[in-house]
C-alpha positions as CSV (number, residue, x, y, z in Angstrom):
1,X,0.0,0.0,0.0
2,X,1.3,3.3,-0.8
3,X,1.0,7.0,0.3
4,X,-1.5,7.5,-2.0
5,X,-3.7,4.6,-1.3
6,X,-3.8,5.5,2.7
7,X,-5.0,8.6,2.1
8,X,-8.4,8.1,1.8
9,X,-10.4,10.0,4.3
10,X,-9.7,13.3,6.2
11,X,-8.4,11.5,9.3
12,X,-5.8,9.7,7.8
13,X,-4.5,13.1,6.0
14,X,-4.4,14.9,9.4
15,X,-2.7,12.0,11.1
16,X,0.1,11.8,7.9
17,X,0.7,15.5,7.8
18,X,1.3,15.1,11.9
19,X,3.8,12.6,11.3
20,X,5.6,14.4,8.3
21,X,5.8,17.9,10.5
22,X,7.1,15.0,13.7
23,X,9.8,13.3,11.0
24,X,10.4,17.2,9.9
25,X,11.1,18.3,13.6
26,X,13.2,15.4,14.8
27,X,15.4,15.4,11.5
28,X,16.1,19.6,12.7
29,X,16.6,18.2,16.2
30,X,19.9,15.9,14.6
31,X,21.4,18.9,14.2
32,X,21.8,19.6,18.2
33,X,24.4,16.8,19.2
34,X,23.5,17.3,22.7
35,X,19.5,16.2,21.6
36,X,21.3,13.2,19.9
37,X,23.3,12.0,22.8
38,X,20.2,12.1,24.8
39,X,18.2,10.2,22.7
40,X,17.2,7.0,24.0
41,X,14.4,4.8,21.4
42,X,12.4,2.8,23.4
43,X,12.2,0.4,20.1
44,X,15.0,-1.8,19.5
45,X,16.2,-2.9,15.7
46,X,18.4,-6.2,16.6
47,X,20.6,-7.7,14.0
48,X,19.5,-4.8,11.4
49,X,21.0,-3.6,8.2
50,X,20.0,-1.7,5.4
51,X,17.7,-3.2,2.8
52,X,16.0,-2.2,-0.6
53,X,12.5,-1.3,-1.1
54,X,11.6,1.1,-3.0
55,X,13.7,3.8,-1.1
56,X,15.9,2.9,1.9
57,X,14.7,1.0,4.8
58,X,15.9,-1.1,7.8
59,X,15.3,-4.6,8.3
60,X,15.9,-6.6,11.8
61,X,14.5,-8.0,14.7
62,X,12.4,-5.3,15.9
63,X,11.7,-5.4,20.2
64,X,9.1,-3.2,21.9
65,X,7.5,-1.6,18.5
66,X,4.2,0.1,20.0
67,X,1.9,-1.8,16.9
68,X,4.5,-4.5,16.2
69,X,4.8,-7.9,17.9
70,X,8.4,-8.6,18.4
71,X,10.3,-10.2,15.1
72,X,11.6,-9.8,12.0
73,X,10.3,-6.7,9.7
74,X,11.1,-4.0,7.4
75,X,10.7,-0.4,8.4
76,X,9.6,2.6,6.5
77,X,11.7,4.6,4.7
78,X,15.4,5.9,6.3
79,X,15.7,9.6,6.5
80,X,18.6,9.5,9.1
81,X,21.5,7.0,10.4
82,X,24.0,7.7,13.2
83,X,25.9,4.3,13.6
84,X,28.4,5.4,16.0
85,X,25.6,6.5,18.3
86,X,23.2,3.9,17.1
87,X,20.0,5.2,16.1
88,X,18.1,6.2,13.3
89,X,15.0,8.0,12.4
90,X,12.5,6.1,9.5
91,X,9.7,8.1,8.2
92,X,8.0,6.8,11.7
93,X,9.8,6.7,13.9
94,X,13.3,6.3,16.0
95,X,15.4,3.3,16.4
96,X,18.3,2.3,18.9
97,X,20.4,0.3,16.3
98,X,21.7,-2.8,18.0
99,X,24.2,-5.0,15.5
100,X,24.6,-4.3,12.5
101,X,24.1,-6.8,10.3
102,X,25.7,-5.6,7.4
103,X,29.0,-6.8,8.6
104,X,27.9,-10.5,8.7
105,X,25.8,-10.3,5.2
106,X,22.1,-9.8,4.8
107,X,19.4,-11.3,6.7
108,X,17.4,-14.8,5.2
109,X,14.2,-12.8,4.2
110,X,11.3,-13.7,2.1
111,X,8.8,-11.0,3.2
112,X,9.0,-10.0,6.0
113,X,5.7,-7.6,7.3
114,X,6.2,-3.7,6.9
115,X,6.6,-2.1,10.2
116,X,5.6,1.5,11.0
C-alpha cells in the first residue's frame, strides 16, 4: 500500500501530515548533538542492516514496537542514520540500532511484514 492509497479520508490526512511535520522536527533536532546523545528509542532494531525497497529502509529484529509484535520486519523509509551513536529515524519513527548486520551479510528474508 502506498502513500496514496492510505490517504483516503480526512483523518488519515491529518494523522500523515502530523507525522511528516514530527519526522520534519526530529530530523532539525539531529542537528543539536546534545539532543542526539540524549536520545534513547524505546524500540529496539536487533541484528538490522540496510535493505532495498523502493527507497531505503531497515530490516531486523524489531523489540518493543508500539503496533509490532516482536520479530523480523522491514521499516519505513530511512531519512537519518548515526551508527556510532546507534540510532536512526525512518519516516515513523526512532530506532536504537543494535548490531549491524551488514558486517555478517544480509538477513534470510522472504517477506518480512512492513513495520511502521
Amino acid at each position: 500500500m502506498n502513500i496514496y492509497e492510505r490517504l483516503k479520508n480526512e483523518d488519515e490526512i491529518k494523522t500523515t501530515a502530523r507525522n511528516l511535520y514530527q519526522l520534519a522536527d526530529d530530523l532539525l533536532s539531529t542537528l543539536n548533538p546534545d539532543f542526539l546523545r540524549g536520545l534513547k528509542p524505546e524500540v529496539k532494531l536487533r541484528d538490522w542492516g540496510l535493505a532495498i525497497k523502493m527507497t531505503d529502509c531497515l530490516c531486523g529484529i524489531v523489540e518493543n514496537h508500539p503496533h509490532r509484535e516482536d520479530g523480523l520486519v522491514v521499516t519505513s523509509e530511512v531519512f537519518y542514520i548515526d551508527r556510532e551513536l546507534g540510532i536512526a529515524r525512518t519516516g515513523n519513527r526512532w530506532y536504537r540500532l543494535v548490531g549491524n548486520r551488514s558486517e555478517r551479510g544480509s538477513l534470510p528474508v522472504a517477506n518480512p511484514p512492513s513495520s511502521d
